[in-house]
N, C-alpha and C positions, 0 to 999 in steps of 0.2 A: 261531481263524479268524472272520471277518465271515461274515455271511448269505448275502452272494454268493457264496460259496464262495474268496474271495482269500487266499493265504496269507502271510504278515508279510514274505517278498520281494516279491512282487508290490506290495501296498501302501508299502511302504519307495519301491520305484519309483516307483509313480505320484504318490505326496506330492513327493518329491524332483522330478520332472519339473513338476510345478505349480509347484513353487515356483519352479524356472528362468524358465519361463512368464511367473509375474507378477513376479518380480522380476531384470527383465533389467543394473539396472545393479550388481547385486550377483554375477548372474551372471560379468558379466566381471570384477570386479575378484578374484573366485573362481579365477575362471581364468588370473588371470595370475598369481594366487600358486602352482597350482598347476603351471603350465605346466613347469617343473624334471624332476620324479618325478613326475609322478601325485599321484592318493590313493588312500590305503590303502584307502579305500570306494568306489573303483572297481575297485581290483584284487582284494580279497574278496567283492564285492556277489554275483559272477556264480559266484562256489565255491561249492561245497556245503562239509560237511564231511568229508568224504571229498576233496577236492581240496584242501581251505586245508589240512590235514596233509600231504595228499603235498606242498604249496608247503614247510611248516617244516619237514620232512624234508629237504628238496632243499638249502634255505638252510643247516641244521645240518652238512650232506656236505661242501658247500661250504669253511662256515667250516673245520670240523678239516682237511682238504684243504688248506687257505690257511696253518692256522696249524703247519703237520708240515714245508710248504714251507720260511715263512720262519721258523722257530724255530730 
């Protein structure tokens, strides 16, 4: 942890928010590659770990589900 008391999410944000900040033409061309799916680091940033498991629990259901279907 830093001094101020922020924990390696919080700072991972605020770096990441800066950098939108100053680099807005990188920004968009960021965003239109992801514009599809997402990114993984948006869709993990805001898990804990306790939630990113329950997600690759969910996905693993899923797939065997999928794959009992069409097998």
């Amino acid at each position: 942890m830093n001094n101020d008391g922020e924990t390696p999410e919080q700072r991972r944000e605020r770096l990441r928010q800066d950098e939108l900040k100053n680099n807005s033409g990188g920004n968009l061309r960021d965003a239109s590659g992801r514009a599809g799916g997402g990114s993984l680091t948006d869709l993990t940033g805001g898990l804990g770990s306790k939630g990113l498991g329950i997600l690759i629990l969910i996905i693993m259901i899923v797939a065997a589900i999928g794959f009992l279907i069409f097998n």
